[in-house]
C-alpha positions in Angstrom: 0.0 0.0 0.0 1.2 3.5 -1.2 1.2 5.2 2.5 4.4 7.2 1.1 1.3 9.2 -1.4 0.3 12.8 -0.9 -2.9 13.4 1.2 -3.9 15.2 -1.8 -3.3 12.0 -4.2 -5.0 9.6 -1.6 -7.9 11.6 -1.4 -8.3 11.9 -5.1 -7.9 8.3 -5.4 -10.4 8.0 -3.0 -13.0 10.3 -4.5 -12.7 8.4 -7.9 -14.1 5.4 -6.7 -17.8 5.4 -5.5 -17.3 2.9 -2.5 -16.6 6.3 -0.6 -20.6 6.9 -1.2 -21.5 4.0 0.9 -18.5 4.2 3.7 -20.3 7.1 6.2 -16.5 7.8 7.6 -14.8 8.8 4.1 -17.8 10.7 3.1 -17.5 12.7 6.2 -13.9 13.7 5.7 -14.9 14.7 2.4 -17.6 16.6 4.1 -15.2 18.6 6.6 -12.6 19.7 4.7 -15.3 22.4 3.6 -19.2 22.1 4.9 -20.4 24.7 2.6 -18.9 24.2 -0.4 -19.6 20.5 -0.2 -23.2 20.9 0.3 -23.2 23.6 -2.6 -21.5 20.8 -5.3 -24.0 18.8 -4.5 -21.7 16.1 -2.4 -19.5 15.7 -5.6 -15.8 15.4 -4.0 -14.2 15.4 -7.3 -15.1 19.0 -7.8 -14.5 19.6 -4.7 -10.7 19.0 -4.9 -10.6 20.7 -7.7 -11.5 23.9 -5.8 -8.4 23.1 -3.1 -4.9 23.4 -4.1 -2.5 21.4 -2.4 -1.0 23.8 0.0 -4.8 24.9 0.9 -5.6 21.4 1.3 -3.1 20.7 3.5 -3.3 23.8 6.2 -7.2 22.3 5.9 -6.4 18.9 6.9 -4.3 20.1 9.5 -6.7 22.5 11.1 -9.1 19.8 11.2 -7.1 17.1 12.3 -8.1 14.7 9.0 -4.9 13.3 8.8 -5.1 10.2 10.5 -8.9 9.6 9.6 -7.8 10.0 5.3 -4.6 7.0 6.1 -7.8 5.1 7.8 -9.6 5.5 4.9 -7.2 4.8 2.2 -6.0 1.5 4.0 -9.7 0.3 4.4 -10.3 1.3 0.9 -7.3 -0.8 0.1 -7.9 -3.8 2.1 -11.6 -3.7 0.2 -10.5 -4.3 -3.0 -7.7 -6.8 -2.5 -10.2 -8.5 -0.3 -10.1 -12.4 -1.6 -12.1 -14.1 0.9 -15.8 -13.0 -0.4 -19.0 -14.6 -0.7 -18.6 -14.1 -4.5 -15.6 -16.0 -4.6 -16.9 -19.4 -3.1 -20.5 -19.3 -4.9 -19.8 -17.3 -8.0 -16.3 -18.8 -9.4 -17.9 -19.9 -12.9 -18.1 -15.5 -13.1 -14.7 -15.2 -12.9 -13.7 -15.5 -16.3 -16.8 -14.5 -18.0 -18.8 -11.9 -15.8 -22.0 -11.3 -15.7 -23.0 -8.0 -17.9 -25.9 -5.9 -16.1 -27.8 -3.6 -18.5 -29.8 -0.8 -17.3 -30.9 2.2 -18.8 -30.1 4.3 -15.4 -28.1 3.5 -12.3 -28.8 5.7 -9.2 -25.6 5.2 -6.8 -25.4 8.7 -5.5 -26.6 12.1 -5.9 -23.7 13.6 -7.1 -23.9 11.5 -10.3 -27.7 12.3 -11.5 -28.3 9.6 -13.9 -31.0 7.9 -12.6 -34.8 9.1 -12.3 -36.1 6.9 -9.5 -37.3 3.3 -8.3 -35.4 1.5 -11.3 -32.1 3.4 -11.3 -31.8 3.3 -7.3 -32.3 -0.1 -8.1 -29.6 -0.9 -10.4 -27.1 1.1 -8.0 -27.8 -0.9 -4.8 -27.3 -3.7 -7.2 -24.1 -3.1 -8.0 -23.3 -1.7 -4.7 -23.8 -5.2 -3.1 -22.4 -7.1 -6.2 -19.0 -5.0 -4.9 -19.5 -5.9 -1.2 -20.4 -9.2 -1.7 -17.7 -9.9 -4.7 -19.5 -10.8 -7.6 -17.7 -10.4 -10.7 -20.3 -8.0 -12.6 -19.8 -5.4 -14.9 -22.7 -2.5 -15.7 -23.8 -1.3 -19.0 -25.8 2.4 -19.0 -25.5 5.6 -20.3 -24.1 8.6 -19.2 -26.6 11.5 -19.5 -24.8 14.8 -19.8 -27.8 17.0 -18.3 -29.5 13.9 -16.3 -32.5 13.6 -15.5 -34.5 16.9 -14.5 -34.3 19.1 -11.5 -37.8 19.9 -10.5 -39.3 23.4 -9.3 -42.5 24.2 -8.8 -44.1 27.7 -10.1 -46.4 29.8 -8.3 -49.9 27.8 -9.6 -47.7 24.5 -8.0 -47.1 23.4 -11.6 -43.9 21.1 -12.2 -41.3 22.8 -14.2 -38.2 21.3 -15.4 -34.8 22.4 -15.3 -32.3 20.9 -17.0 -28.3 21.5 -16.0 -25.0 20.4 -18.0 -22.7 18.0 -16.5 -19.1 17.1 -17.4 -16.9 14.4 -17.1 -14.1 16.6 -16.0 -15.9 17.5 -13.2 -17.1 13.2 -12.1 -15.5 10.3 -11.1 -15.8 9.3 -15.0 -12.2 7.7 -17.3 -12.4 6.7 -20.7 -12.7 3.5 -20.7 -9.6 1.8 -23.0 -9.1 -1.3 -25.2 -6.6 -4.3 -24.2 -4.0 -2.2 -26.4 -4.8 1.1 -24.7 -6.9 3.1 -27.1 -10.1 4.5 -26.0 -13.0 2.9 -26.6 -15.5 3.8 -29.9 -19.0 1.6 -30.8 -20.4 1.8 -33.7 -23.8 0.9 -34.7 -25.4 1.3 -38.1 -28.9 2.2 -39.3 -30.6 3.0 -42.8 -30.3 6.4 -41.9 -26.8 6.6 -40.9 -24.2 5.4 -38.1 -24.1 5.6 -34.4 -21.5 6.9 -32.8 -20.4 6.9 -29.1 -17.0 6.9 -26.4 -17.6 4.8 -23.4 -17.0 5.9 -20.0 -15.7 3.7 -17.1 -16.9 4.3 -13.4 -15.5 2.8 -10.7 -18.4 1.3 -7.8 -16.2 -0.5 -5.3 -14.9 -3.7 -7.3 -17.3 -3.0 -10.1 -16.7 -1.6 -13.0 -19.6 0.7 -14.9 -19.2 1.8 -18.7 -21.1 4.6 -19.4 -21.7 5.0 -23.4 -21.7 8.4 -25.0 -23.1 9.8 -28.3 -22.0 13.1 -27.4 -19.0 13.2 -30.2 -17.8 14.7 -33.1 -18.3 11.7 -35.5 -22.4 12.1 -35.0 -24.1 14.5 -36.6 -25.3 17.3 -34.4 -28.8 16.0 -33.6 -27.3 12.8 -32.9 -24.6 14.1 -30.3 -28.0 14.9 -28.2 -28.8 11.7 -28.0 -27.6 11.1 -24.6 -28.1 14.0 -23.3 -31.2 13.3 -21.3 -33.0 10.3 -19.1 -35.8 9.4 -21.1 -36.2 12.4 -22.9 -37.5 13.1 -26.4 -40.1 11.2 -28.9 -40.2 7.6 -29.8 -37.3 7.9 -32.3 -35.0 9.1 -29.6 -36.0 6.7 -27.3 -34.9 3.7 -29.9 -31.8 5.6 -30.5 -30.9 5.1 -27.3 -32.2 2.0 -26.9 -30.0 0.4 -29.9 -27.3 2.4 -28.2 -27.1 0.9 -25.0 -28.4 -2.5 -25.9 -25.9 -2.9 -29.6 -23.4 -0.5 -28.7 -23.0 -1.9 -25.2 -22.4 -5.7 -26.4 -20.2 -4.1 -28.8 -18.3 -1.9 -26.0 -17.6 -5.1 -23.9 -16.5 -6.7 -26.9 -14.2 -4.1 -27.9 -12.4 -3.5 -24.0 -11.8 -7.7 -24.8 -15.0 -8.7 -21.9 -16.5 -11.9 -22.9 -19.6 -12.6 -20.0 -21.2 -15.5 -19.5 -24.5 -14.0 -18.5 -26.3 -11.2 -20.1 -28.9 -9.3 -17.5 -31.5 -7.0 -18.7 -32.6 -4.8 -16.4 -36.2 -4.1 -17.7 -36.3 -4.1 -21.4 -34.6 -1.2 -22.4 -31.5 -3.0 -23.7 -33.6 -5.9 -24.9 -31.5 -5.2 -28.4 -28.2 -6.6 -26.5 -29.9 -10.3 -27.6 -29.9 -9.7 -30.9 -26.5 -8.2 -31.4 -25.7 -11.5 -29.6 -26.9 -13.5 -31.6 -26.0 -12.0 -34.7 -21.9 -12.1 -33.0 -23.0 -15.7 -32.7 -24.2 -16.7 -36.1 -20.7 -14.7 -37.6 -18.4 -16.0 -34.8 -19.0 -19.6 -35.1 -21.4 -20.3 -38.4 -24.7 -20.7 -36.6 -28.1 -20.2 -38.2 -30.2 -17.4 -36.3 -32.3 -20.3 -34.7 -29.3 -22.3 -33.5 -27.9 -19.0 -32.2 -31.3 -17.4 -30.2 -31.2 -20.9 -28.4 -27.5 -20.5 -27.3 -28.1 -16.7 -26.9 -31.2 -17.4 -24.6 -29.4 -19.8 -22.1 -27.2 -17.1 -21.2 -29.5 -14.3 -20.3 -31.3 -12.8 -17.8 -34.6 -10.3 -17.7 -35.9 -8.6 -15.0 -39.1 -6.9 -15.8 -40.4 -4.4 -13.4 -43.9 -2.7 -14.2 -47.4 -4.5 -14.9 -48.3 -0.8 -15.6 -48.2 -0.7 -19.7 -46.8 2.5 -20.4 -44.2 1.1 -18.6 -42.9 -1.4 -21.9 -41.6 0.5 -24.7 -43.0 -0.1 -28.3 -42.1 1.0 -31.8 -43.9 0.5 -34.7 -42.6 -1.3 -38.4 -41.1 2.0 -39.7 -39.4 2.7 -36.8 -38.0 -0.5 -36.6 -37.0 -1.6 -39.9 -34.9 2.5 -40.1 -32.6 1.5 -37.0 -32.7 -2.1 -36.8 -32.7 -2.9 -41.0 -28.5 -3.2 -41.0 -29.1 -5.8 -38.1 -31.9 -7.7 -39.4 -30.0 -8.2 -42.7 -27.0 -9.8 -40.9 -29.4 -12.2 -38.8 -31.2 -13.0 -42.4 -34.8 -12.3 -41.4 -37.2 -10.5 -43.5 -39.0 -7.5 -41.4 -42.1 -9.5 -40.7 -40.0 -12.0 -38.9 -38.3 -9.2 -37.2 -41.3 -7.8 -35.8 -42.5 -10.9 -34.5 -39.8 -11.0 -32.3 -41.3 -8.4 -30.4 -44.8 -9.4 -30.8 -47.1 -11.4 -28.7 -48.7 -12.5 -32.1 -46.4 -12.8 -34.5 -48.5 -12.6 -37.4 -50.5 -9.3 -36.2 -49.3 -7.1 -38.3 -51.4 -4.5 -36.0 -49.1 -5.1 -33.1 -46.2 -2.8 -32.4 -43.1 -4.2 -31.6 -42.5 -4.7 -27.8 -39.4 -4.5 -26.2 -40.8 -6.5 -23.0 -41.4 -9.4 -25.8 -38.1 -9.5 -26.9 -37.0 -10.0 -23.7 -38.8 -12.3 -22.7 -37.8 -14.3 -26.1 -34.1 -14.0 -26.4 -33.6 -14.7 -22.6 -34.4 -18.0 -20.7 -34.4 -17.0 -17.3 -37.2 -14.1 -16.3 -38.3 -12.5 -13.1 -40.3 -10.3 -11.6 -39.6 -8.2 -8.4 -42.2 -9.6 -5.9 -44.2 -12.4 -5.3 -47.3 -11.0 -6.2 -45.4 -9.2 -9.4 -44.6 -12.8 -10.5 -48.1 -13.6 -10.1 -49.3 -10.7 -12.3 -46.7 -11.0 -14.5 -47.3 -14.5 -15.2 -51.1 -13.5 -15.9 -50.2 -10.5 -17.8 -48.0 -12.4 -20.2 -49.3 -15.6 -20.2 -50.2 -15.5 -23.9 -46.6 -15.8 -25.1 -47.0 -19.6 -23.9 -50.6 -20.3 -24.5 -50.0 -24.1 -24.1 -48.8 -23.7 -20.5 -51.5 -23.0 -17.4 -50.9 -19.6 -16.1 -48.8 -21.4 -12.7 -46.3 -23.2 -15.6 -45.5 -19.3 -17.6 -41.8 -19.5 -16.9 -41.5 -16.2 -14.9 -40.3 -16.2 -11.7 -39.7 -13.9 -8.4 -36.6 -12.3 -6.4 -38.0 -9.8 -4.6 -36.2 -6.7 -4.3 -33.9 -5.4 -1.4 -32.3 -2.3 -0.6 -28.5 -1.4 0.1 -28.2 -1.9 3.4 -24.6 1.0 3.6 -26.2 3.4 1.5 -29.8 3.9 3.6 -28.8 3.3 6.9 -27.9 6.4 9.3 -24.9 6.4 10.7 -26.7 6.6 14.1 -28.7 3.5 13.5 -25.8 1.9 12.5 -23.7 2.4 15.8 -26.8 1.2 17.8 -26.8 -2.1 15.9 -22.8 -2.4 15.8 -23.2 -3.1 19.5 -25.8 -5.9 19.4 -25.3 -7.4 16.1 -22.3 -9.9 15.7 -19.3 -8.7 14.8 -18.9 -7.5 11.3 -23.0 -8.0 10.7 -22.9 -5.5 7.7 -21.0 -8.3 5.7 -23.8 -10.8 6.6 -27.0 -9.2 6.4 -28.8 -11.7 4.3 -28.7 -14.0 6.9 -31.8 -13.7 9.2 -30.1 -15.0 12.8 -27.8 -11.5 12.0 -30.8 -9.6 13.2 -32.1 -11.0 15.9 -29.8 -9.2 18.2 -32.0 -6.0 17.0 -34.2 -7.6 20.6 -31.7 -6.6 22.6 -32.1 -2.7 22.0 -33.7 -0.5 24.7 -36.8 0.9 23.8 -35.5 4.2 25.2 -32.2 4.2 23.5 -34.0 3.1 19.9 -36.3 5.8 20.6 -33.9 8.6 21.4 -32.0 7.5 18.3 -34.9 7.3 16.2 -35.8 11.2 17.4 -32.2 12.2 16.8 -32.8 11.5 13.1 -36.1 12.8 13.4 -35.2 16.2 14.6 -32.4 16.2 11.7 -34.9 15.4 9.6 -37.4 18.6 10.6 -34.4 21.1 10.4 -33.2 19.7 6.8 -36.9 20.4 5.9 -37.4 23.8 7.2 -34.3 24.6 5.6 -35.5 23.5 2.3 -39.4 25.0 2.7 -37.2 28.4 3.1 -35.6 28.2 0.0 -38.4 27.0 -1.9 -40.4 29.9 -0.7 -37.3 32.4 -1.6 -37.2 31.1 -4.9 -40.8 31.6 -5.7 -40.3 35.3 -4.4 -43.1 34.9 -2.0 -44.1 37.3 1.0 -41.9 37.3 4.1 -44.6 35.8 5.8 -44.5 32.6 4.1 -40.6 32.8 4.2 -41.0 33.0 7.9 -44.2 30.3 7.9 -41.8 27.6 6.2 -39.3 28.3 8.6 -41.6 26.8 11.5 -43.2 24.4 9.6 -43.1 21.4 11.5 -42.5 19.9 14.8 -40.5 17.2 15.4 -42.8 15.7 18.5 -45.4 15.7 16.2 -45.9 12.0 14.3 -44.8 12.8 10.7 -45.8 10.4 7.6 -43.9 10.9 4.8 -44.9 9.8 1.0 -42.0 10.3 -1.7 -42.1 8.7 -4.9 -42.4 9.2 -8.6 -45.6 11.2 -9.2 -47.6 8.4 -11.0 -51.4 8.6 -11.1 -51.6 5.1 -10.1 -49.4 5.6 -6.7 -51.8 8.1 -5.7 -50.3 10.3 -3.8 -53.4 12.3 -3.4 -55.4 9.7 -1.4 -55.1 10.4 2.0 -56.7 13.6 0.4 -59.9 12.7 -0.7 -61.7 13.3 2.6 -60.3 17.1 3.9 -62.0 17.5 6.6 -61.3 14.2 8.4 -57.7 15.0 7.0 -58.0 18.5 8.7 -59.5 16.7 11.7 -55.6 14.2 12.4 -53.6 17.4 11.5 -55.5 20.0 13.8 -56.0 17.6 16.8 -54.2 19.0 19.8 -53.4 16.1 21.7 -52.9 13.6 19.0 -51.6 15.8 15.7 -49.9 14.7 12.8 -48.0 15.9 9.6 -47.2 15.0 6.2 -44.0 15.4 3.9 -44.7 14.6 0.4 -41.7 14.7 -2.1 -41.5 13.2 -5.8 -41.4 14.0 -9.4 -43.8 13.3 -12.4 -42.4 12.4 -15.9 -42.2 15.2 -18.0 -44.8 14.0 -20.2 -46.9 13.2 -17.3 -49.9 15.9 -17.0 -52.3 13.6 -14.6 -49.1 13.5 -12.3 -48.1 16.9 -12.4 -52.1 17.8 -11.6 -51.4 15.4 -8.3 -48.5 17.5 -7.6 -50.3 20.6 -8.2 -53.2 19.6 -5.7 -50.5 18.4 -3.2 -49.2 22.2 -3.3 -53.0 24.0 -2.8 -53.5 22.1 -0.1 -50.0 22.5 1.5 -51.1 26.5 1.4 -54.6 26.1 3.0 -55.8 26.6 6.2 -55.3 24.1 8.4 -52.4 22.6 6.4 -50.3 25.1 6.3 -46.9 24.1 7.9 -48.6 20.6 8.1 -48.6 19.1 4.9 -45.8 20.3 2.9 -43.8 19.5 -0.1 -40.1 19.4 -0.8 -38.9 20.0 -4.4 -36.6 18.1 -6.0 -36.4 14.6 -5.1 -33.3 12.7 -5.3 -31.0 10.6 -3.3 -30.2 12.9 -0.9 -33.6 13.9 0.2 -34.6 10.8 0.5 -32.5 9.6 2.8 -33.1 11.9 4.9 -36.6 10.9 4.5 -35.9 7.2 5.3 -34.3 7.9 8.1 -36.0 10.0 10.1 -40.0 9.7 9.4 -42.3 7.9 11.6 -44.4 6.6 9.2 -43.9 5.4 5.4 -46.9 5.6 3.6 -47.4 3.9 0.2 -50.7 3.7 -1.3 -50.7 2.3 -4.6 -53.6 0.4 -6.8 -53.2 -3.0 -5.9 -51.7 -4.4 -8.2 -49.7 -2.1 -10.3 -47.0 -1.7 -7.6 -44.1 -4.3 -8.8 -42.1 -3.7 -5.4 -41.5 -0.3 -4.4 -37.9 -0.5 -2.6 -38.6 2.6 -0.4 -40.5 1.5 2.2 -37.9 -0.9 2.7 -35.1 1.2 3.2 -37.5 3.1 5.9 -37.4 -0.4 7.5 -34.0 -0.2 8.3 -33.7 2.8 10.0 -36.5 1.3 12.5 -39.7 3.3 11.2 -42.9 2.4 10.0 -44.1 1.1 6.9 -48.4 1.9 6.7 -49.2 0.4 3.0 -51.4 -1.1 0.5 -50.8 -5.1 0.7 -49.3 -4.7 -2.6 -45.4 -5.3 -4.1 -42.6 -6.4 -1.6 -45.2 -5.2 1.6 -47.7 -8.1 0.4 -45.2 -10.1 1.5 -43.9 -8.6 4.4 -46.7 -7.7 6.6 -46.9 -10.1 9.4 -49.9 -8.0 11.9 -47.0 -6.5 13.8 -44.3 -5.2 11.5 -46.1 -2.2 10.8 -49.1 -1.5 9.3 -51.6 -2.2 6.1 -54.2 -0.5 4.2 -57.2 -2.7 3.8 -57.1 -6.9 3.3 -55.8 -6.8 -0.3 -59.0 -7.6 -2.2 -59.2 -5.3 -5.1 -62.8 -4.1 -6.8 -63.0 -4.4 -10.8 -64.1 -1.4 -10.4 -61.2 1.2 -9.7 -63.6 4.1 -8.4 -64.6 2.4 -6.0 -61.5 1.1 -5.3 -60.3 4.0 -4.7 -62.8 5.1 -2.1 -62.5 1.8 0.0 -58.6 2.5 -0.3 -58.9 6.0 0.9 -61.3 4.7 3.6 -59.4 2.4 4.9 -56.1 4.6 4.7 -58.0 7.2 7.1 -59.5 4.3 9.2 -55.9 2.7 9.8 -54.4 6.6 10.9 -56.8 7.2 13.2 -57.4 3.6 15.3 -54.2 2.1 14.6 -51.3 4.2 13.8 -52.1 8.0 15.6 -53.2 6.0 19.2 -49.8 3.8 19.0 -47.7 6.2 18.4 -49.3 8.5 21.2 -49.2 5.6 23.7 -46.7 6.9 26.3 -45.4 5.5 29.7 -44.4 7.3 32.5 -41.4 8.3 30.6 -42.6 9.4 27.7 -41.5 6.3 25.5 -43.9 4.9 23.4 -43.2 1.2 24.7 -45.6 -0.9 22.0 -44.3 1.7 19.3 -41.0 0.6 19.9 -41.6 -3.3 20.3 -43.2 -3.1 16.1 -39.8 -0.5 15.6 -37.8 -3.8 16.5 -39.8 -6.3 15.1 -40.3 -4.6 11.6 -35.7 -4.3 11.5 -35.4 -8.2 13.1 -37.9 -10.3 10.7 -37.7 -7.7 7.7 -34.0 -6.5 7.4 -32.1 -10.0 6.7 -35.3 -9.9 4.0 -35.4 -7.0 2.0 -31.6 -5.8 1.6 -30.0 -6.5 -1.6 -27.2 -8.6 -0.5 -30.1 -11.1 -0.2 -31.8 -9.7 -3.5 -27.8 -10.1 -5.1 -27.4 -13.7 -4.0 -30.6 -14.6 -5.2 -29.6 -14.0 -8.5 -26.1 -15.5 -8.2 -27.6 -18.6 -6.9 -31.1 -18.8 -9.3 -29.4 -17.1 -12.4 -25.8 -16.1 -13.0 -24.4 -19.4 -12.1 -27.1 -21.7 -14.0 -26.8 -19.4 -17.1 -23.4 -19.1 -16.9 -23.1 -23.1 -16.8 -25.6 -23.5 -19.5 -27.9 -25.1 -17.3 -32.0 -25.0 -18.0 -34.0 -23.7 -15.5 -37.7 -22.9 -14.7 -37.9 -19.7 -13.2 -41.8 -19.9 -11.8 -41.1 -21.7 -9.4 -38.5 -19.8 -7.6 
C-alpha cells in the first residue's frame, strides 16, 4: 500500500471510486474539509478538490485534524478491494472469467452523479453496490446523460417545471474506458439512416466496473450528439436511438475492452437489443443459423421486468423498426415481418407494435419479476406468449427486491446495531439470525436514536421550505411560515415517490376535513411530507402534484402538509431515516415492489401500506401497518374510495393512538416493540445482499453453466 502518497493523491484516489458513497466515515472527511462548499456541489468530491490546491488542502487537513482519519480510509479502501475471501468467490467462481453484464438504462448510486430518475435506477445502483461488497464479478452497462434527468421546481400555480443543467466528465468520477491495447473505446452501430457513434465511459463502484456509453461526439451528426443528453427524454425515435445504443453499442463496448460474459442481464427491457446483437456475433463467430444461435443466446441471459403498468414497456412501430434495426436484421437474415414478430405477442399481427418487454422475454431463458405477487401478475399479464402452459407453468419467476443496506442506513442507527449485532453483521445481512440481536435494543435508546434523526430530519426540511419559498419570491410571511413548519414531536408520515397517477399520492386527500380533523388535533396531531417528481410528459401527475401544493397552502395545512422539491437521493435519505411513518398507497396491483418502504425499515420506522409489491409479502400483523385486506374491486372508483377509507380508518385507530401511547417516561413502549420487530424479521429480507445472492444462486451461475432452469417456481 502507497502510505508514502500525498494526502492530496490519496484523497483523489479516493474520490474516484464510489465505495466512498457507501462508507459514512470517508464521506465525512470529504464533508469537513469544507461544509459549505460540499453541500453547494451537490456532495461531488471530485469538484471539490478541484476547488483546493495542495497547500490549501493541506493547512485544511491540518486545522481539522483529518490526517489520521484520510490513512484510515485509504487502508480500508485498500484492504476492500484486494479482499479475496468474499462470498462471490466461493459461490460465483464460474463468473470469474466470464462476468456477468448488467444492462440498465439508469443507475442511481449517488446524488452527485444524476443519472437515474427513481425506483429503477436506485435499483440498479444498490445492485451493483452489493455485487461489490459481496464480490460478484459483474460489470454495468448504462448511459451517461450529460444533463441527467431533470431538477424539479414548482411555479407559483404548484405546476412542475423542469430544469435541465450540464454535466461534465471533467468534473465526475468518470475515465475513458480503453481497449486491451490502450486506445479509447468507440462503438459503432449502423442504421438505414446513418451510423451511431459513441466513447464509453468507465466508473468505478467498489470492485465493479460501470461503462457509461456516450453519443456526445464529433463523428455524429449534431442531432445525434443529443442523443444522450437526457434520461428518457425526447419522442419515440430518440428513445430507440438510445435503446439500440445501450443494448448494440454496449455488447459491442464489452467486446471491444476484450469482456466476454457468461451471463447477459436486462434490467427491464430497455437494452432488450443486446440479444440480438448476440446472436448476430454468434451466427458470424461460429457459423450458426439465427435459430441455432437465439437458443444459445437465450441460455445465457437474464430479464428482469419491473412494471405490470403498460406504459411502462416500450413499443415501436414497423417504420421505426426496420430505419434503426434494418442493418441488423440483414446480418441475422430475417425478412422485417419475422423481425417484428420478435417483439410481438402475435407474430403474425401485423397491428401489433413491436415490444421491447417481448423480446426480452424471447431471447432470454431465465425471467423475473420483483415480488411475489409481481410474479403472479406477471405471469397473468404475459401468459399469452405460452398459450399451451396453465398460467402457474409461464416460466417467470420472483426475487423480490432489497435495498442497500450501507447506503440507507444512518450512521446513528448503524452504531446502535454495531453493539448488538455480531461482529462485522454489515458483511452478513442476508442471513436472518444476523438480526435477531435488534431484541436486545432498549426501547429508550432506539427511541432517542430514532428522534435524533427525526429532529435532523425537521431542520433539513425547514431549511429546504425556506428556499423554496425564496425562490418563488413569495411574502416574508410565508418565508418566515416555512421556517416553522413542523414539529418534530409531532408524528410525521412521509410519502416520496415518482408522481404516478396510479401511486396516488393524493389519497389520504380525498376526505379534507377528516384530514384536517388528524392534522388540527391537539393532543394527538400529525403531519405529512410529500416529495416526488412526475415524468415530464406526465400531465395527470403533475395535476397530483399541483393539488399536493394547494392544499400545502390552505388553512389548516399550512406548515402541516408540505412539499419538498426536488427529489433525489439525498432527500430521500433523509426521508428514510427520520419519518415515523412510510406511507405507500398504490392500486393494488400495479405496484411491482416499491424499494422505499424498505429502506425506511432499516432505520427502525414504520411502513403503513397497501398489501401490494414487496409489503404483500412482508406484513406479518405487527411489523407495521396495512391499508385494507388486499381484495381489489373491478371497479377502480370504487376502489379508490374503500382505499382512501381504509387509509384514514388505519391513521386514526391504529397508527395515531400507538404512536401517542406513552409510559411514564414518555416512551412509546408498543411503538418501539413493532420498531424492533419490523428491523429483526424484515432486514435480513429485503436488503439487496439477499436480492444479489438470489440472482447469483437462481441465475448467474445456471446461465453461466448452460444449465435449464424454470424460473416460476423460484
Amino acid at each position: 500500500m502507497a502510505l508514502e502518497k500525498s494526502l492530496y493523491e490519496k484523497l483523489t484516489e479516493l474520490s474516484r471510486n464510489l465505495w466512498w458513497s457507501w462508507q459514512p466515515e470517508v464521506t465525512s472527511i470529504f464533508r469537513d474539509i469544507d461544509p459549505v462548499r460540499w453541500t453547494e456541489l451537490g456532495h461531488n468530491p471530485v469538484t471539490l478538490l478541484q476547488e483546493y490546491p495542495v497547500d490549501r488542502l493541506e493547512r485544511r487537513a491540518t486545522e481539522e485534524v483529518l490526517h489520521p482519519r484520510i490513512n484510515w480510509a485509504y487502508r480500508r479502501w485498500h484492504e476492500y478491494m484486494e479482499a479475496t475471501d468474499t462470498w462471490g468467490a466461493t459461490h460465483a467462481g464460474v463468473l470469474g472469467q466470464r462476468p456477468t453484464a448488467y444492462f440498465s438504462a439508469e443507475f442511481g448510486i449517488h446524488e452527485s452523479l444524476p443519472i437515474y430518475s427513481g425506483g429503477l435506477g436506485v435499483l440498479a445502483g444498490d445492485h451493483l453496490k452489493s455485487a461489490s461488497d459481496l464480490g460478484i464479478p459483474i460489470v454495468g452497462i448504462g448511459l451517461f446523460y450529460a444533463q441527467g434527468y431533470f431538477q424539479q421546481y414548482l411555479d407559483g400555480e404548484g405546476w412542475q417545471r423542469e430544469e435541465y443543467i450540464d454535466q461534465t466528465a471533467e468534473r465526475l468520477p468518470l475515465s475513458p474506458a480503453l481497449t486491451p491495447d490502450g486506445q479509447p473505446v468507440r462503438v459503432c452501430v449502423e442504421t438505414r439512416s446513418g451510423k451511431l457513434h459513441a466513447r464509453v465511459w468507465r466508473l468505478d463502484v467498489g470492485r465493479i466496473k460501470l461503462f457509461l456509453l456516450d453519443a456526445d461526439i464529433p463523428e455524429n451528426r449534431v442531432e445525434d450528439r443529443q442523443l444522450t443528453s437526457r434520461l428518457y427524454g425526447g419522442d419515440q425515435r430518440t428513445r430507440i436511438r438510445q435503446e439500440i445504443i445501450l443494448g448494440i453499442g454496449g455488447v459491442r463496448a464489452l467486446a471491444a475492452m476484450g469482456i466476454h460474459p457468461g451471463v447477459i442481464h436486462m434490467n427491464e427491457g430497455h437494452s432488450a437489443f443486446a440479444g440480438l446483437e448476440i446472436i448476430r456475433q454468434r451466427m458470424k463467430e461460429d457459423d450458426l443459423t439465427f435459430d441455432e444461435a437465439l437458443r444459445e443466446t437465450a441460455s445465457m441471459c437474464v430479464f428482469t421486468t419491473h412494471t405490470p403498468v403498460p406504459a411502462g414497456h416500450d413499443r415501436f412501430g414497423g417504420e421505426l423498426l426496420e430505419e434503426h434495426l434494418g442493418p441488423l436484421r440483414d446480418a441475422l437474415g430475417l425478412n422485417g415481418e419475422t423481425l417484428m414478430g420478435l417483439g410481438r405477442v402475435e407474430p403474425q399481427n401485423s397491428n401489433e407494435a413491436f415490444c421491447m418487454t417481448v423480446l426480452a422475454l424471447k431471447v432470454c431463458r431465465r425471467a423475473n419479476a420483483v415480488s411475489s405477487l409481481h410474479g403472479v401478475v406477471s405471469r397473468r399479464m404475459w401468459a399469452s406468449l405460452w398459450p399451451w402452459r396453465s398460467e402457474e407453468e409461464i416460466p417467470i419467476g420472483h426475487i423480490t427486491n432489497g435495498v442497500h443496506v450501507s447506503s440507507w442506513l444512518a450512521p446513528q442507527m448503524r452504531a446502535l446495531y454495531d453493539r448488538v449485532l455480531p461482529i462485522n453483521w454489515y458483511l452478513r445481512t442476508g442471513e436472518p439470525g444476523v438480526w435477531a440481536g435488534v431484541e436486545q435494543i432498549s426501547a429508550g435508546e432506539l427511541w432517542e436514536t430514532h428522534q435524533s434523526l427525526k429532529h435532523k430530519l425537521i431542520v433539513y426540511a425547514r431549511k429546504r421550505l425556506v428556499q423554496q419559498a425564496q425562490r418563488r419570491n413569495e411574502s416574508d410571511q410565508s418565508v418566515l411560515a416555512a421556517s416553522q413548519a413542523l414539529e418534530p414531536h409531532v408524528l410525521t408520515i412521509g410519502f416520496a415517490r415518482r408522481f404516478a397517477p396510479y401511486k396516488r399520492a393524493d389519497l389520504v386527500a380525498r376526505e379534507l376535513d377528516v384530514l384536517a380533523q388528524l392534522i388540527t388535533d391537539s393532543e394527538r396531531p400529525v403531519q405529512f411530507i410529500f416529495a416526488g417528481k412526475s415524468h415530464p410528459a406526465d400531465e395527470p401527475g403533475k395535476s397530483i402534484i399541483q393539488r399536493i401544493i394547494r392544499i400545502t397552502q390552505q388553512e389548516p395545512f399550512l406548515g402541516k402538509v408540505v412539499f419538498l422539491e426536488d427529489y433525489d437521493i439525498n432527500l430521500g435519505r433523509h426521508l428514510v431515516q427520520g419519518v415515523d411513518v412510510w406511507l405507500n398507497n398504490p392500486r393494488r396491483p400495479l405496484e411491482a415492489s416499491g424499494t422505499s418502504g424498505q429502506k425506511v425499515v432499516l432505520n427502525g420506522c414504520l411502513n403503513c401500506s397497501i398489501l401490494d409489491g414487496w409489503w404483500a409479502e412482508a406484513y406479518d400483523g405487527s411489523n407495521g401497518f396495512a391499508i385494507g385486506t388486499g381484495r381489489t374491486h373491478v371497479n377502480t372508483e370504487v376502489q379508490d374510495a374503500r382505499d382512501a377509507a381504509n387509509l384514514l380508518k388505519v391513521l386514526r385507530h391504529e397508527v395515531i393512538p400507538l404512536y401517542y401511547d406513552r409510559d411514564r417516561d414518555d416512551l412509546p413502549q408498543e411503538w418501539a416493540k413493532r420498531m424492533k420487530r419490523g428491523v429483526r424479521t424484515l432486514g435480513w429480507r429485503f436488503n439487496a445482499d439477499r436480492m444479489v445472492m438470489d440472482y447469483v444462486t437462481h441465475s448467474y451461475v445456471p446461465a453461466a453453466g448452460g444449465l435449464s432452469c424454470d424460473m416460476s417456481q423460484t
